[in-house]
C-alpha positions as CSV (number, residue, x, y, z in Angstrom):
1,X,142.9,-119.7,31.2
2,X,142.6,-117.5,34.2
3,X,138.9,-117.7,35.9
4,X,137.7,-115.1,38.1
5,X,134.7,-114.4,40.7
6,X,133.0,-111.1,42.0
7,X,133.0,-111.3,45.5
8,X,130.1,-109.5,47.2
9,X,131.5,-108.2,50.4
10,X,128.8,-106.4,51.7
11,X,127.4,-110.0,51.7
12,X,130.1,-111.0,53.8
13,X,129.7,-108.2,56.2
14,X,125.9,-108.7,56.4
15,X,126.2,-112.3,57.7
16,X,129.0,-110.8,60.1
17,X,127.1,-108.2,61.6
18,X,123.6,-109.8,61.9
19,X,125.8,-112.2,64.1
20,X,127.4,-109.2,65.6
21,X,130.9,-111.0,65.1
22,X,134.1,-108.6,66.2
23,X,136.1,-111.0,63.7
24,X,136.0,-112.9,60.3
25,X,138.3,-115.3,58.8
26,X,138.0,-115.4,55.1
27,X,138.3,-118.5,52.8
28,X,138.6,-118.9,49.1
29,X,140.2,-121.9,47.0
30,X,142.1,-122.1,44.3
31,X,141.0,-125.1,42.2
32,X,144.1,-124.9,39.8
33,X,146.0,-126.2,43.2
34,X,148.3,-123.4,42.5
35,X,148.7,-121.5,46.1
36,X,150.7,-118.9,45.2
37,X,149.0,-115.3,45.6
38,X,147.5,-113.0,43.1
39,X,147.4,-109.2,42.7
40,X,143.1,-109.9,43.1
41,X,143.8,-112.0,46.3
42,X,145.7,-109.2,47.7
43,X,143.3,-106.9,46.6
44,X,139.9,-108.0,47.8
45,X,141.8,-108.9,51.1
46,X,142.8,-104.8,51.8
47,X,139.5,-103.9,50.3
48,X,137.8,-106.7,53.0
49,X,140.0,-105.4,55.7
50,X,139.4,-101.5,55.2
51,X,135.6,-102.2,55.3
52,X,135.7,-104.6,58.5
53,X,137.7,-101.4,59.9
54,X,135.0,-99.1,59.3
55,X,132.4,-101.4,61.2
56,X,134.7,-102.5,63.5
57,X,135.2,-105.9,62.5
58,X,138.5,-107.3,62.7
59,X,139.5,-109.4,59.6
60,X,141.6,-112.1,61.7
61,X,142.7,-114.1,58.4
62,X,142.2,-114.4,54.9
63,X,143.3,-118.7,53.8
64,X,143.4,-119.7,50.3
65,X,143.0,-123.3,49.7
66,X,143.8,-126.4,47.2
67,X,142.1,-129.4,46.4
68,X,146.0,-130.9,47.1
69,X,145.9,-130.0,50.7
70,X,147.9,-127.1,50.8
71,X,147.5,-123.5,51.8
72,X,148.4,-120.0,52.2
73,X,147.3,-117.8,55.7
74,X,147.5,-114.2,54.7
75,X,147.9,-113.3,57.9
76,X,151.0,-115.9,58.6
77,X,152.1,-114.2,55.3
78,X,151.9,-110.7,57.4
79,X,150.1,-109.5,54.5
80,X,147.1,-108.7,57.1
C-alpha cells in the first residue's frame, strides 16, 4: 500500500518569508525506510524550487529520511 500527503507549500513559504529567509532546506521521511526516490518526491521538489525562485528564495536542499538512519540529499543527488 502506497500512502501519500498534500503538501501545502505556500505554508512552507509563509513561514520562510515572515522570517525573511533567502534559503530553505526541505525534509520529509519515508516511514517504509525505503530511500529510494519517487516521481511525487521529484515533483513537489521542482514545484518547491520554481516557487522559492519566484520570491527569491533559494531551495538549498530537499533530504528524505528513514526511521533506519539513512537518507537521500536531493541536492547531493544534483537533482536540485
Amino acid at each position: 500500500m502506497t500512502l501519500s500527503v498534500l503538501v501545502n507549500v505556500s505554508f512552507k513559504f509563509g513561514t520562510a518569508l515572515k522570517s525573511l529567509a533567502t534559503g530553505i532546506i526541505v525534509c520529509h521521511n519515508h516511514p517504509s525506510g525505503n530511500i529510494n526516490l519517487s516521481n511525487q518526491d521529484k515533483l513537489i521538489t521542482n514545484r518547491i524550487k520554481e516557487i522559492g525562485q519566484l520570491l527569491e528564495i533559494r531551495l538549498l536542499d530537499h533530504l528524505i529520511i528513514t526511521p533506519f538512519d539513512s537518507y537521500v540529499s536531493m541536492s547531493d543527488e544534483n537533482l536540485i
